[in-house]
mmJSON file of the N, C-alpha and C atoms, coordinates in Angstrom:
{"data_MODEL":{"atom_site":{
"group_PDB":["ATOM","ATOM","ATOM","ATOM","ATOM","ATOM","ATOM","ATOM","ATOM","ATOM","ATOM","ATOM","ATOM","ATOM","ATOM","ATOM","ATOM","ATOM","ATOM","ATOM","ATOM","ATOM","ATOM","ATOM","ATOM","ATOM","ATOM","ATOM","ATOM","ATOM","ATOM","ATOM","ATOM","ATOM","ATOM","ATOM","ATOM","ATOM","ATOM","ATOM","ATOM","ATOM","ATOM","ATOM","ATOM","ATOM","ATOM","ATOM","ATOM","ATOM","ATOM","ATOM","ATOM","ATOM","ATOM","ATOM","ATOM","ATOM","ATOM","ATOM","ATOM","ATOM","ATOM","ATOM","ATOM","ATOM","ATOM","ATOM","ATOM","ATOM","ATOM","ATOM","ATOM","ATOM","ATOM","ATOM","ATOM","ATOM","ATOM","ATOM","ATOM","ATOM","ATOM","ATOM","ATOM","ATOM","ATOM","ATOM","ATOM","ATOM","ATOM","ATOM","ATOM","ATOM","ATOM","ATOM","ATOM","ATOM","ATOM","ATOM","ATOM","ATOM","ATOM","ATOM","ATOM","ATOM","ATOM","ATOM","ATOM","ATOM","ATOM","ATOM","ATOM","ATOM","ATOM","ATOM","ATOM","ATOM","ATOM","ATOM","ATOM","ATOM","ATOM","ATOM","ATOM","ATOM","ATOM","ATOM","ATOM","ATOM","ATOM","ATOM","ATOM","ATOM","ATOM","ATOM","ATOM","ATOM","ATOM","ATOM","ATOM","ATOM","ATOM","ATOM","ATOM","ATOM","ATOM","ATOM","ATOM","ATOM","ATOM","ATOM","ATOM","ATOM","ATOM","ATOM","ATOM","ATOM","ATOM","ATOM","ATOM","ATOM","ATOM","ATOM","ATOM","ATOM","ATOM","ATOM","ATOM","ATOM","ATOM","ATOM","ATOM","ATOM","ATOM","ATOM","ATOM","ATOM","ATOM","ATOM","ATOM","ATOM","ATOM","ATOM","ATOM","ATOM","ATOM","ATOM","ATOM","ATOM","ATOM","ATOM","ATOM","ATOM","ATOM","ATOM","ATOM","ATOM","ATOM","ATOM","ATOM","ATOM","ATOM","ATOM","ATOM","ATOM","ATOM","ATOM","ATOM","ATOM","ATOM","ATOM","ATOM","ATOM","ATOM","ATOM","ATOM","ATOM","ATOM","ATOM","ATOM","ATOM","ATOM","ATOM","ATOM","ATOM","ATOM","ATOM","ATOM","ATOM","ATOM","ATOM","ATOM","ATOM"],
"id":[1,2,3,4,5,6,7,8,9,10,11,12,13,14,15,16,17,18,19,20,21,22,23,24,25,26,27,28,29,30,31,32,33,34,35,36,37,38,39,40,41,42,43,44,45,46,47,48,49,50,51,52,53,54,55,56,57,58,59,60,61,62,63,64,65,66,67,68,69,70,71,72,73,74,75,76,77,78,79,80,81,82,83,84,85,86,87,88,89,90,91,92,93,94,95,96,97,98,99,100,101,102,103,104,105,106,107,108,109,110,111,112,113,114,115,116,117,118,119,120,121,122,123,124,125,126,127,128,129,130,131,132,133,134,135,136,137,138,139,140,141,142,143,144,145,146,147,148,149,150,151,152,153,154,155,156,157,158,159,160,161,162,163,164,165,166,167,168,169,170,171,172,173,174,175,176,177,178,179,180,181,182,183,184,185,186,187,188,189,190,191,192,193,194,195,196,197,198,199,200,201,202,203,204,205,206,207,208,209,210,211,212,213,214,215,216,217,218,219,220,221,222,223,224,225,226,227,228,229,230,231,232,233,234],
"type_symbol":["N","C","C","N","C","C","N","C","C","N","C","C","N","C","C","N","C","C","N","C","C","N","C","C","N","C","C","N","C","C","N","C","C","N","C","C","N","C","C","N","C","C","N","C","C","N","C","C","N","C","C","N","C","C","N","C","C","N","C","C","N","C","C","N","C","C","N","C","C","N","C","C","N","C","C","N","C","C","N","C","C","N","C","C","N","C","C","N","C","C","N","C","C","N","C","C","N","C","C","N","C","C","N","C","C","N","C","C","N","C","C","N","C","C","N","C","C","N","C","C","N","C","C","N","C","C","N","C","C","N","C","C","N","C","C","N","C","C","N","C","C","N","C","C","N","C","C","N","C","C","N","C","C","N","C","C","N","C","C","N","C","C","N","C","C","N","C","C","N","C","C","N","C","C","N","C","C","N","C","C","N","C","C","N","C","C","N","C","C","N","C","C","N","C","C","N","C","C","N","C","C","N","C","C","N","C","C","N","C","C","N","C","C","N","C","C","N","C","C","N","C","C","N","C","C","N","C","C","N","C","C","N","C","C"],
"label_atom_id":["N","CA","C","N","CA","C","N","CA","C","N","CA","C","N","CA","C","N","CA","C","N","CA","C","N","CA","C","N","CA","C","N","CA","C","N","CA","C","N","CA","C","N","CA","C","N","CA","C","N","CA","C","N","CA","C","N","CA","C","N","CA","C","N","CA","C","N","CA","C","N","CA","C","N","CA","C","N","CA","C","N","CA","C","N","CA","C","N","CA","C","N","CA","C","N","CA","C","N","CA","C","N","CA","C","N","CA","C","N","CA","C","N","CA","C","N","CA","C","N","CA","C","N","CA","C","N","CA","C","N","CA","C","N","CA","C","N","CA","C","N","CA","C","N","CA","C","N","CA","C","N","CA","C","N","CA","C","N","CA","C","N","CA","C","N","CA","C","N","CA","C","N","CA","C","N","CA","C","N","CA","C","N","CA","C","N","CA","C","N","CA","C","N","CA","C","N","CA","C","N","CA","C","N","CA","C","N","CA","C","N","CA","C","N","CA","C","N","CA","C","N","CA","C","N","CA","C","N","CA","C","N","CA","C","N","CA","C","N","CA","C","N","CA","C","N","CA","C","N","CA","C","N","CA","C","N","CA","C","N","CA","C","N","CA","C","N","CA","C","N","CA","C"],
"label_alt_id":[null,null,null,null,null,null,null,null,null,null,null,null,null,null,null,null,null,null,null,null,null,null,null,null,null,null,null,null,null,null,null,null,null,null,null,null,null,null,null,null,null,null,null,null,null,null,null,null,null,null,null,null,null,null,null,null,null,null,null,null,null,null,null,null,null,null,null,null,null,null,null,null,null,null,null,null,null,null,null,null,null,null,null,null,null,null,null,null,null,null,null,null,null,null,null,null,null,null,null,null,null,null,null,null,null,null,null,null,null,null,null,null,null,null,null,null,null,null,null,null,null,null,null,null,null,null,null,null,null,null,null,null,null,null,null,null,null,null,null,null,null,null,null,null,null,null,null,null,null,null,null,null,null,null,null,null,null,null,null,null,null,null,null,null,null,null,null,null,null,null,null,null,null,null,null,null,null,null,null,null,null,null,null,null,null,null,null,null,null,null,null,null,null,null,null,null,null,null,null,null,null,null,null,null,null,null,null,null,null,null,null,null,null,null,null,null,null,null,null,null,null,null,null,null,null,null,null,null,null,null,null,null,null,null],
"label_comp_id":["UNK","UNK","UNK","UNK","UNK","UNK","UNK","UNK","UNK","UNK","UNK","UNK","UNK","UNK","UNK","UNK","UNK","UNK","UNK","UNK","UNK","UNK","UNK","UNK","UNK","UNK","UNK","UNK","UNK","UNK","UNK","UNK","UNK","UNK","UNK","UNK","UNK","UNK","UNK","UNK","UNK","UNK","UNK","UNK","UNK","UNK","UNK","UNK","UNK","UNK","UNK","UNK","UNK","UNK","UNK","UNK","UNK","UNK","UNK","UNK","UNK","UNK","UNK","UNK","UNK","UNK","UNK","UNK","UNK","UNK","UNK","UNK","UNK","UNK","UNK","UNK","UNK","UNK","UNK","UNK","UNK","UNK","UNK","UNK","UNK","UNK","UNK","UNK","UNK","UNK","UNK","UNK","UNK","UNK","UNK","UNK","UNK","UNK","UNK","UNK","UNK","UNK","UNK","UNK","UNK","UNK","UNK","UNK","UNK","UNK","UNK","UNK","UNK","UNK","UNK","UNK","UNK","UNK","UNK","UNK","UNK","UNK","UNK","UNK","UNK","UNK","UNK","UNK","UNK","UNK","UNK","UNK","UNK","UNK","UNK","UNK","UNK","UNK","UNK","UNK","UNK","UNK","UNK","UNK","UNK","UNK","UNK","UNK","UNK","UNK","UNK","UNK","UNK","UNK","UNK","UNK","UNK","UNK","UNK","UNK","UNK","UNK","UNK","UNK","UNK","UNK","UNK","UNK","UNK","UNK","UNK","UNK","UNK","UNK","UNK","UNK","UNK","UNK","UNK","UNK","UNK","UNK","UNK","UNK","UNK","UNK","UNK","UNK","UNK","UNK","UNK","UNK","UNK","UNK","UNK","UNK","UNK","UNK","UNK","UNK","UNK","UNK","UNK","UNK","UNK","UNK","UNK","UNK","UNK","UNK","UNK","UNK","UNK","UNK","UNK","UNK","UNK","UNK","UNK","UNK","UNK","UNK","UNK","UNK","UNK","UNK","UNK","UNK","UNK","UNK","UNK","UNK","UNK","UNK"],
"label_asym_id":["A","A","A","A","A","A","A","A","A","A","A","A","A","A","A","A","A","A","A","A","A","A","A","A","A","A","A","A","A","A","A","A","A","A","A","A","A","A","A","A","A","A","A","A","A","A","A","A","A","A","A","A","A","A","A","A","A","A","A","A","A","A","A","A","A","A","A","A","A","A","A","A","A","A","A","A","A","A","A","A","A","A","A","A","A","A","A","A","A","A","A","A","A","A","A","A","A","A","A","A","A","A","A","A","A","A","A","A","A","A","A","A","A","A","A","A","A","A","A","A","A","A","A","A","A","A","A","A","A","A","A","A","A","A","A","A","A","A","A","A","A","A","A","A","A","A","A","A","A","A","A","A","A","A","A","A","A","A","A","A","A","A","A","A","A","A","A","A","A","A","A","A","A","A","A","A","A","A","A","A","A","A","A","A","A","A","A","A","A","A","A","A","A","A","A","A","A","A","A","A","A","A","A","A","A","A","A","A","A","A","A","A","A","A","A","A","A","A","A","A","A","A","A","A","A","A","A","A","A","A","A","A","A","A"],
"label_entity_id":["1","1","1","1","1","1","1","1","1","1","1","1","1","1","1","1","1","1","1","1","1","1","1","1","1","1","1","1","1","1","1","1","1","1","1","1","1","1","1","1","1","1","1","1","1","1","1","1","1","1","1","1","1","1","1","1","1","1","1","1","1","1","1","1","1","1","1","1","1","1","1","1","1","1","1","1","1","1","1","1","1","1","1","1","1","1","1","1","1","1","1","1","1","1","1","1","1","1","1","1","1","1","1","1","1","1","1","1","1","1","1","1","1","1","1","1","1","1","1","1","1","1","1","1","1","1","1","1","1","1","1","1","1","1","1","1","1","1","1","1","1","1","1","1","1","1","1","1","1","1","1","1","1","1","1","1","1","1","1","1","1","1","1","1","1","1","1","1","1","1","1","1","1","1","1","1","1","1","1","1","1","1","1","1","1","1","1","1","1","1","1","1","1","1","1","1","1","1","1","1","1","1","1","1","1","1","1","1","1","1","1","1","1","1","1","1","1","1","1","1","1","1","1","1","1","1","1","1","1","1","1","1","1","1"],
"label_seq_id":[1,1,1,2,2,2,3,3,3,4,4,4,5,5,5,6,6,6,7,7,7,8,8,8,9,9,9,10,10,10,11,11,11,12,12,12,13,13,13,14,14,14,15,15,15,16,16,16,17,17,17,18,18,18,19,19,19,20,20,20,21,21,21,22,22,22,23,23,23,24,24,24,25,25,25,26,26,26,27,27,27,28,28,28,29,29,29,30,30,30,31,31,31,32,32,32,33,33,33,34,34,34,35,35,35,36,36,36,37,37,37,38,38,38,39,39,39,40,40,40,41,41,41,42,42,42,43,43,43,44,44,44,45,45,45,46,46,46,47,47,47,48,48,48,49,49,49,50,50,50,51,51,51,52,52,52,53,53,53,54,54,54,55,55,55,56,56,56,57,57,57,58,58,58,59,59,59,60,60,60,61,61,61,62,62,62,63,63,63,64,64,64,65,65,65,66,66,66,67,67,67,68,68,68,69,69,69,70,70,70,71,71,71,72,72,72,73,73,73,74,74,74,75,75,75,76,76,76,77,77,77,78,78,78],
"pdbx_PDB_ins_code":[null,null,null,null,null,null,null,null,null,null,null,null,null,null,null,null,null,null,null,null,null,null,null,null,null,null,null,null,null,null,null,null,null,null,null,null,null,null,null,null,null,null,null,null,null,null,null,null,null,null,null,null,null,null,null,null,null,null,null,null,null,null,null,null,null,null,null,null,null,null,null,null,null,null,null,null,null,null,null,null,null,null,null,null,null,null,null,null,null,null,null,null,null,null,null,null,null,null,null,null,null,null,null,null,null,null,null,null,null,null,null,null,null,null,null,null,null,null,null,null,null,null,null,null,null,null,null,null,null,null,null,null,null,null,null,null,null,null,null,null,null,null,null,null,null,null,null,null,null,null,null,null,null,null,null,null,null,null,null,null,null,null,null,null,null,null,null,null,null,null,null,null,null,null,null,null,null,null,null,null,null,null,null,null,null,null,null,null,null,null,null,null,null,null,null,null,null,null,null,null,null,null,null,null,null,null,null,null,null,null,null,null,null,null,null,null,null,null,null,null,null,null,null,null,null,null,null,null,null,null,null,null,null,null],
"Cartn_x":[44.039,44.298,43.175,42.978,41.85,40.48,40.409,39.117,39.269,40.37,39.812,39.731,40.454,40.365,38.352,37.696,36.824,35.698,35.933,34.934,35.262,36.246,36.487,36.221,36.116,35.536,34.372,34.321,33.086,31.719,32.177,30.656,29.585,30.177,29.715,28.414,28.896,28.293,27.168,27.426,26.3,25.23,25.39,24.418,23.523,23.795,22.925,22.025,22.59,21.627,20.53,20.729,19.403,18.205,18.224,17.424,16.006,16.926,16.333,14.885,15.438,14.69,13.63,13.968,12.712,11.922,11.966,11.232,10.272,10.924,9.872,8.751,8.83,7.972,7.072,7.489,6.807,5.159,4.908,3.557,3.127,3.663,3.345,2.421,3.254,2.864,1.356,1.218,0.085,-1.68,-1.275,-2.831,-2.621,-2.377,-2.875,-3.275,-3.203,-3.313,-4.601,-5.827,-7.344,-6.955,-6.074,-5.612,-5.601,-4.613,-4.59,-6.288,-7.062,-8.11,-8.689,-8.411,-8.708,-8.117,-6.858,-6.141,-6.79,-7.281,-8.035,-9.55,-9.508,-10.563,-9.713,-8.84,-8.226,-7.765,-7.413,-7.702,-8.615,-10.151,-10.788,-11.166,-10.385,-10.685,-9.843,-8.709,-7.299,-8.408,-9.184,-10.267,-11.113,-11.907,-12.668,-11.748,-10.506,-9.671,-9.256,-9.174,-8.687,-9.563,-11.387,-11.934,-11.674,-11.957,-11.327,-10.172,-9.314,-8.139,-8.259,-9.502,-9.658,-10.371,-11.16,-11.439,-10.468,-9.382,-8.575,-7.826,-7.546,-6.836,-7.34,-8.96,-9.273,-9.319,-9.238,-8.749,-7.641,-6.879,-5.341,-5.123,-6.166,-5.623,-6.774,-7.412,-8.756,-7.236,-6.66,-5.869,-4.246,-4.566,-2.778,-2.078,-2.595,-2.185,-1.582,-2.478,-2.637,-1.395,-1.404,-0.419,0.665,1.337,2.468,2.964,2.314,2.537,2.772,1.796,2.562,4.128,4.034,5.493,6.673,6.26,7.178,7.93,6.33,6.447,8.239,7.515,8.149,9.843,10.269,11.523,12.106,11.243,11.998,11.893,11.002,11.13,12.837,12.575,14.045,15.256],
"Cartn_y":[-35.712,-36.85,-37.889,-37.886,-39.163,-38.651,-37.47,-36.554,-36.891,-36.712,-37.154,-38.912,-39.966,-40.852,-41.592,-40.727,-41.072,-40.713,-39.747,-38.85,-40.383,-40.701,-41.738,-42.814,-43.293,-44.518,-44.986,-46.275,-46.578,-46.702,-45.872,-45.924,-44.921,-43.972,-43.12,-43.644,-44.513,-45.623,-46.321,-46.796,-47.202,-46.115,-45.269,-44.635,-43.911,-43.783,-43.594,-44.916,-45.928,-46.948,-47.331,-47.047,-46.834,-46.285,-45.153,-44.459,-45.326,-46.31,-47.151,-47.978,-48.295,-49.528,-48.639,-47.187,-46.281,-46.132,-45.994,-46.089,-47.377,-48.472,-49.759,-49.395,-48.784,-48.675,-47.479,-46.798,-45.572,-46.511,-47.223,-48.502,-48.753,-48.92,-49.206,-48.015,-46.591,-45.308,-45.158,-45.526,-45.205,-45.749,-46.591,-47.947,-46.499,-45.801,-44.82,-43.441,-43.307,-42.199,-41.812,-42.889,-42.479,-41.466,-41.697,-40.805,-39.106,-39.203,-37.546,-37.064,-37.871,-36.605,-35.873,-37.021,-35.976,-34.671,-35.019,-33.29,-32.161,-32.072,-30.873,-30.742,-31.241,-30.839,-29.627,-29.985,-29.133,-28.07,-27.76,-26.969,-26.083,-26.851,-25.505,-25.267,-26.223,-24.964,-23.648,-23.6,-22.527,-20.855,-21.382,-20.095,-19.745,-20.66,-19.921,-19.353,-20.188,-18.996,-17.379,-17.743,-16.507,-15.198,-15.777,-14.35,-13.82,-14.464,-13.608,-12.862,-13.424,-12.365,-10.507,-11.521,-9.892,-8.885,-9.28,-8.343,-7.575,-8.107,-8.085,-7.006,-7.271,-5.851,-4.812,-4.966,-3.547,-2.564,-3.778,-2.885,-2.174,-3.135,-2.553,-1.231,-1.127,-0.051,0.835,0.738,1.806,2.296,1.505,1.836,2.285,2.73,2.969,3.974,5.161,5.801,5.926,5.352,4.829,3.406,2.614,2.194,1.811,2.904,3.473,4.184,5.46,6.06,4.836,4.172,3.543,2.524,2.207,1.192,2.251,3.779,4.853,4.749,4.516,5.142,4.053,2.72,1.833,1.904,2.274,2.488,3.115,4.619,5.471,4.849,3.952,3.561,2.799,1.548,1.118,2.23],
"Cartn_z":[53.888,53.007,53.177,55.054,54.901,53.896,53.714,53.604,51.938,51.163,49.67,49.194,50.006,49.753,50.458,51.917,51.837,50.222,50.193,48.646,47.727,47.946,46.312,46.881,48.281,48.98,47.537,47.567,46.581,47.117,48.898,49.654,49.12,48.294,47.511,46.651,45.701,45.036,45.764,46.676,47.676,47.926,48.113,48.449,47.527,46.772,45.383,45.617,45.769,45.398,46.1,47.654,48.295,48.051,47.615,46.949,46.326,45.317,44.478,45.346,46.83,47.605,48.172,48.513,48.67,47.822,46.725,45.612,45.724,46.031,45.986,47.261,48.279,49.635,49.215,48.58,47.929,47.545,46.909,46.335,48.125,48.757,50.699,50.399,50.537,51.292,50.781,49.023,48.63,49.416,50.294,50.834,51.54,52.801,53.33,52.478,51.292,50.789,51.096,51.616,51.953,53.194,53.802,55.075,55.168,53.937,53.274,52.996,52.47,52.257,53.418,54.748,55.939,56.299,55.879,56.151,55.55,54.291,54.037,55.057,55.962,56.87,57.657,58.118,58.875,58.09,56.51,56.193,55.995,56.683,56.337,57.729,58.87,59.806,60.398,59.418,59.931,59.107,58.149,57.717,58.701,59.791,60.731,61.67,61.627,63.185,62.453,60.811,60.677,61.044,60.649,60.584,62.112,63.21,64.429,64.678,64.317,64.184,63.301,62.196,61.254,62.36,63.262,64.27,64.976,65.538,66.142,65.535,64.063,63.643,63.181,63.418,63.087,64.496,65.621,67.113,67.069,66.407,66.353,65.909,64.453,63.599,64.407,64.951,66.064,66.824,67.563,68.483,68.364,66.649,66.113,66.839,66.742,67.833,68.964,70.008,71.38,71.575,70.733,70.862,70.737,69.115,68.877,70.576,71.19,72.219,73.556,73.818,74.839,74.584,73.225,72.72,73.337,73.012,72.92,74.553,75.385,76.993,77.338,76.793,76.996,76.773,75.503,75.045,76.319,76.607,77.7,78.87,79.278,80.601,80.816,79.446,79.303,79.868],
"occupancy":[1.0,1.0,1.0,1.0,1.0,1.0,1.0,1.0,1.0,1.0,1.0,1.0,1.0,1.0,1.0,1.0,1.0,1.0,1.0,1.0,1.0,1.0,1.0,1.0,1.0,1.0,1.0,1.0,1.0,1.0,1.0,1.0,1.0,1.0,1.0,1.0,1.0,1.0,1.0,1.0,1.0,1.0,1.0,1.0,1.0,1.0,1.0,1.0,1.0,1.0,1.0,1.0,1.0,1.0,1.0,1.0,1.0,1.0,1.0,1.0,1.0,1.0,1.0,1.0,1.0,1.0,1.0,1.0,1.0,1.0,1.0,1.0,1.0,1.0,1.0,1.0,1.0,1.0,1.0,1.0,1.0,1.0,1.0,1.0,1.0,1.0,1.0,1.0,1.0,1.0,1.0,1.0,1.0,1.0,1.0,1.0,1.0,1.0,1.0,1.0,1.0,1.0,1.0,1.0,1.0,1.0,1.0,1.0,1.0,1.0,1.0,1.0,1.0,1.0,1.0,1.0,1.0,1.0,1.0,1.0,1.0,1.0,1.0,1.0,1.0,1.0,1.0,1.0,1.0,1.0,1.0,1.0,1.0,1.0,1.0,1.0,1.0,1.0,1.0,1.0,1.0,1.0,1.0,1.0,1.0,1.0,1.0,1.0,1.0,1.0,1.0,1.0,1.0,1.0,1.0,1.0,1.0,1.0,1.0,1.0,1.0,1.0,1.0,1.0,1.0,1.0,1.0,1.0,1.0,1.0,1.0,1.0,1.0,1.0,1.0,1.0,1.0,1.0,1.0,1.0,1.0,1.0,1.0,1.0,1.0,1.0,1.0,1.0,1.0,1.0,1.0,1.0,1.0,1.0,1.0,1.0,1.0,1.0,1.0,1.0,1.0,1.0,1.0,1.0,1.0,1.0,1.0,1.0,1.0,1.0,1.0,1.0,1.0,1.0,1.0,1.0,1.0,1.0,1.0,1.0,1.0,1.0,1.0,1.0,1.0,1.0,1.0,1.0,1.0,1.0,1.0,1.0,1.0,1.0],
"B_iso_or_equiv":[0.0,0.0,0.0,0.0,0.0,0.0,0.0,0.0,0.0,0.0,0.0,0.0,0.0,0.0,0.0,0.0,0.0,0.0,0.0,0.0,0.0,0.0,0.0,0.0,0.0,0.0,0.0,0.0,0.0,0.0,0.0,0.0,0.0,0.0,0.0,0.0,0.0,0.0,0.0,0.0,0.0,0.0,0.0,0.0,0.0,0.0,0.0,0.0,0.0,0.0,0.0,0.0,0.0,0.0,0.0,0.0,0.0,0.0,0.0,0.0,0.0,0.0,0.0,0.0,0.0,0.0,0.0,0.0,0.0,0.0,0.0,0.0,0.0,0.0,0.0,0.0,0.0,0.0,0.0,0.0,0.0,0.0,0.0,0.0,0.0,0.0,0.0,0.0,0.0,0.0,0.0,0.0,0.0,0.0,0.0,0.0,0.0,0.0,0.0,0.0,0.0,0.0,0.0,0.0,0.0,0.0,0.0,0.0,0.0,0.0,0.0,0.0,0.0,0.0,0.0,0.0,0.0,0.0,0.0,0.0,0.0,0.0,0.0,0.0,0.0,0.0,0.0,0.0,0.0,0.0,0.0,0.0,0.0,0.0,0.0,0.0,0.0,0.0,0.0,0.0,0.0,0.0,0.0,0.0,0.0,0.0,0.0,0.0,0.0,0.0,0.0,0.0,0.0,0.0,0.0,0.0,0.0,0.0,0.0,0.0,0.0,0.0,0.0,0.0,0.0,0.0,0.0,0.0,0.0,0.0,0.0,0.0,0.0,0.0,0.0,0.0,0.0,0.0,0.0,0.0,0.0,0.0,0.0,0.0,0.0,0.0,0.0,0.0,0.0,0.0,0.0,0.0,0.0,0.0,0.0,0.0,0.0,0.0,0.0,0.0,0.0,0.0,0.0,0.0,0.0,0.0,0.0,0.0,0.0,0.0,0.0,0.0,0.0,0.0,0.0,0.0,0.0,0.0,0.0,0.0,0.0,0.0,0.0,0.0,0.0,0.0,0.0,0.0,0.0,0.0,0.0,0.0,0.0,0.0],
"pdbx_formal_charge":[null,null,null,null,null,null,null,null,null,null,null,null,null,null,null,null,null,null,null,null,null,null,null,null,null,null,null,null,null,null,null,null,null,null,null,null,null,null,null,null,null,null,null,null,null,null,null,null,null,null,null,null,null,null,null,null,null,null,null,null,null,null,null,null,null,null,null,null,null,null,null,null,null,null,null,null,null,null,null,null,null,null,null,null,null,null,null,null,null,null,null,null,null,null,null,null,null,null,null,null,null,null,null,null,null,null,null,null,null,null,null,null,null,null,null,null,null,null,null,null,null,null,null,null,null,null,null,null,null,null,null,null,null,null,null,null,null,null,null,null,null,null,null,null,null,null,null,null,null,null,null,null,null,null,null,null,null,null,null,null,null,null,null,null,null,null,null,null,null,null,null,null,null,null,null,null,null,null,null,null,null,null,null,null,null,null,null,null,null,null,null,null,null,null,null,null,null,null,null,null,null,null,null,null,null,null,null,null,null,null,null,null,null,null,null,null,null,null,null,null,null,null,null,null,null,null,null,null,null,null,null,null,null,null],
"auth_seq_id":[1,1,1,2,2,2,3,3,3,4,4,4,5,5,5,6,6,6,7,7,7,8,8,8,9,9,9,10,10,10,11,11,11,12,12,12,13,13,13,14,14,14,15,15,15,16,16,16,17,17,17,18,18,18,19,19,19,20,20,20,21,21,21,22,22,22,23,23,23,24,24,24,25,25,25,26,26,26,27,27,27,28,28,28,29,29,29,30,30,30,31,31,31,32,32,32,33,33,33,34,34,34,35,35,35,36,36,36,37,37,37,38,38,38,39,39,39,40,40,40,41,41,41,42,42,42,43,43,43,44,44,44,45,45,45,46,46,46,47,47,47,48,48,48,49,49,49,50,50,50,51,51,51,52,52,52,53,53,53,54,54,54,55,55,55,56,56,56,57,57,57,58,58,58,59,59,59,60,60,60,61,61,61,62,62,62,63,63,63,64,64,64,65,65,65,66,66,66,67,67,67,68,68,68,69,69,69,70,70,70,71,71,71,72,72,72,73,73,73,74,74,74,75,75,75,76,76,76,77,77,77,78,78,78],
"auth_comp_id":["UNK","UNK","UNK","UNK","UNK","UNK","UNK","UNK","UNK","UNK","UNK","UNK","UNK","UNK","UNK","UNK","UNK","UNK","UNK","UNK","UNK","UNK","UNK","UNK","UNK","UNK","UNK","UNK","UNK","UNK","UNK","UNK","UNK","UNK","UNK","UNK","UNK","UNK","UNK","UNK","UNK","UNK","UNK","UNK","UNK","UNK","UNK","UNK","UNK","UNK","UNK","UNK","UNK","UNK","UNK","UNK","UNK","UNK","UNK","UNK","UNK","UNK","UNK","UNK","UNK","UNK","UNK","UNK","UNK","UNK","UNK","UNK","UNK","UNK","UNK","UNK","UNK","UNK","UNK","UNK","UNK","UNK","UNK","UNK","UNK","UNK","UNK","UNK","UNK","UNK","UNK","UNK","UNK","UNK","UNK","UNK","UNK","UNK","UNK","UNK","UNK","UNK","UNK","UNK","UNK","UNK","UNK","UNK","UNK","UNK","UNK","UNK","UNK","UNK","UNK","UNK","UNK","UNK","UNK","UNK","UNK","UNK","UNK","UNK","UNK","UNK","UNK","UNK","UNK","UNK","UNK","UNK","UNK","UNK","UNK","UNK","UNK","UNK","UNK","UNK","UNK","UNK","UNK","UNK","UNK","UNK","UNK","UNK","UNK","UNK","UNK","UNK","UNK","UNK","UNK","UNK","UNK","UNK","UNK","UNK","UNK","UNK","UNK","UNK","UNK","UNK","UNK","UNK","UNK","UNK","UNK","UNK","UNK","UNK","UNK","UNK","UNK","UNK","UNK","UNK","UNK","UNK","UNK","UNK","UNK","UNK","UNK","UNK","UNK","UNK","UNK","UNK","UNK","UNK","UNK","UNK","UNK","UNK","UNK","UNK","UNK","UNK","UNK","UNK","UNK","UNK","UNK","UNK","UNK","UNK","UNK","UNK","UNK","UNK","UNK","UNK","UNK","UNK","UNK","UNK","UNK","UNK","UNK","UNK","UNK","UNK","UNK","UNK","UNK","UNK","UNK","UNK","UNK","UNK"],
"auth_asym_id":["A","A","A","A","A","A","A","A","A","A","A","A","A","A","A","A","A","A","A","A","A","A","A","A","A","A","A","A","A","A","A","A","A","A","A","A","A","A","A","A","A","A","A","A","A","A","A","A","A","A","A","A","A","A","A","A","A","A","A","A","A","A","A","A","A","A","A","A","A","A","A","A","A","A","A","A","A","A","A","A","A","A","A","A","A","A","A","A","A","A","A","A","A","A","A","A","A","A","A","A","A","A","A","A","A","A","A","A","A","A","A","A","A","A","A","A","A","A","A","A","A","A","A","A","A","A","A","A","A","A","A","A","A","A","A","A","A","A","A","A","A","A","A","A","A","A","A","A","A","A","A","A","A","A","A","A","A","A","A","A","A","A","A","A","A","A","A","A","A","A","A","A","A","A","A","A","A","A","A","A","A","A","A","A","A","A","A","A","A","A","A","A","A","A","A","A","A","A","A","A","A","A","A","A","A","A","A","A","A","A","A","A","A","A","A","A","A","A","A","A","A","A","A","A","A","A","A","A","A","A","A","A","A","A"],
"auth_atom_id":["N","CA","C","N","CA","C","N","CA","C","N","CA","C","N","CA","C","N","CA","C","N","CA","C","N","CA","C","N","CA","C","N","CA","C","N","CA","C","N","CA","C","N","CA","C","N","CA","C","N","CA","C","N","CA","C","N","CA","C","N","CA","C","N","CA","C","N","CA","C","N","CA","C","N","CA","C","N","CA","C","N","CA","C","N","CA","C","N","CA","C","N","CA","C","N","CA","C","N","CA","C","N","CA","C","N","CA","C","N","CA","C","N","CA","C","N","CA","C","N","CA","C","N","CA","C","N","CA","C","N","CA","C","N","CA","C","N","CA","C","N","CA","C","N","CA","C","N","CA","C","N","CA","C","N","CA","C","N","CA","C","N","CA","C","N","CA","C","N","CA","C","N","CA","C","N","CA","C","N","CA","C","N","CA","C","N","CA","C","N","CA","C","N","CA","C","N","CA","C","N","CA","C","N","CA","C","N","CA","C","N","CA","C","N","CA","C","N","CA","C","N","CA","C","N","CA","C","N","CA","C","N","CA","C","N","CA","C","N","CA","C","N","CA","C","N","CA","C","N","CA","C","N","CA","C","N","CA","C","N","CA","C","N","CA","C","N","CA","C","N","CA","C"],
"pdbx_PDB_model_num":[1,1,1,1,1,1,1,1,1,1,1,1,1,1,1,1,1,1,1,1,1,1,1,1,1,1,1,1,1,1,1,1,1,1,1,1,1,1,1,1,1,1,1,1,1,1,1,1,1,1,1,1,1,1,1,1,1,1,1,1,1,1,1,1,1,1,1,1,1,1,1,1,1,1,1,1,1,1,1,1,1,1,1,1,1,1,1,1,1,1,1,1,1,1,1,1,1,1,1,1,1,1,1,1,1,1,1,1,1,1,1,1,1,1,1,1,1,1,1,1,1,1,1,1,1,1,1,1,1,1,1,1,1,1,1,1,1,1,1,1,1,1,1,1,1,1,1,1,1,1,1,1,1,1,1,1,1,1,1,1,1,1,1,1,1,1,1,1,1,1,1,1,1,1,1,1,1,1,1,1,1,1,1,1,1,1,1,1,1,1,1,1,1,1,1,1,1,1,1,1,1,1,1,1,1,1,1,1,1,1,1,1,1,1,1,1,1,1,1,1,1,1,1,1,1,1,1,1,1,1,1,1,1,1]
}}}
């Protein structure tokens, strides 16, 4: 009972309206927006970590074989 008279509380109402006062700080957030263009720096360095990894899996697939068989040893050791 307390559970449908809170839903119809008119606190309901209230809270929609906050919303509204975020909207005004939203004009704030924009003076740092010079901030954001630094982040695409760091996007272009997640591209130099990748090409090392591309090494990495052509070991892997050198070593498909070899280390399907030891995953195997492993199961049976379990």
């Amino acid at each position: 009972m307390t559970w449908s008279i809170g839903i119809s509380s008119p606190t309901v109402v209230v809270a929609p309206r906050p919303p509204a006062v975020v909207y005004e700080a939203a004009p704030a957030y924009v003076v740092p927006a010079p901030v954001y263009p630094v982040a695409p720096r760091v996007v272009v360095a997640p591209p130099v970590i990748y090409q090392p990894p591309s090494v990495a899996l052509r070991v892997d697939h050198d070593h498909g074989p070899y280390y399907y068989h030891r995953h195997d040893d492993d199961c049976d050791d379990d």
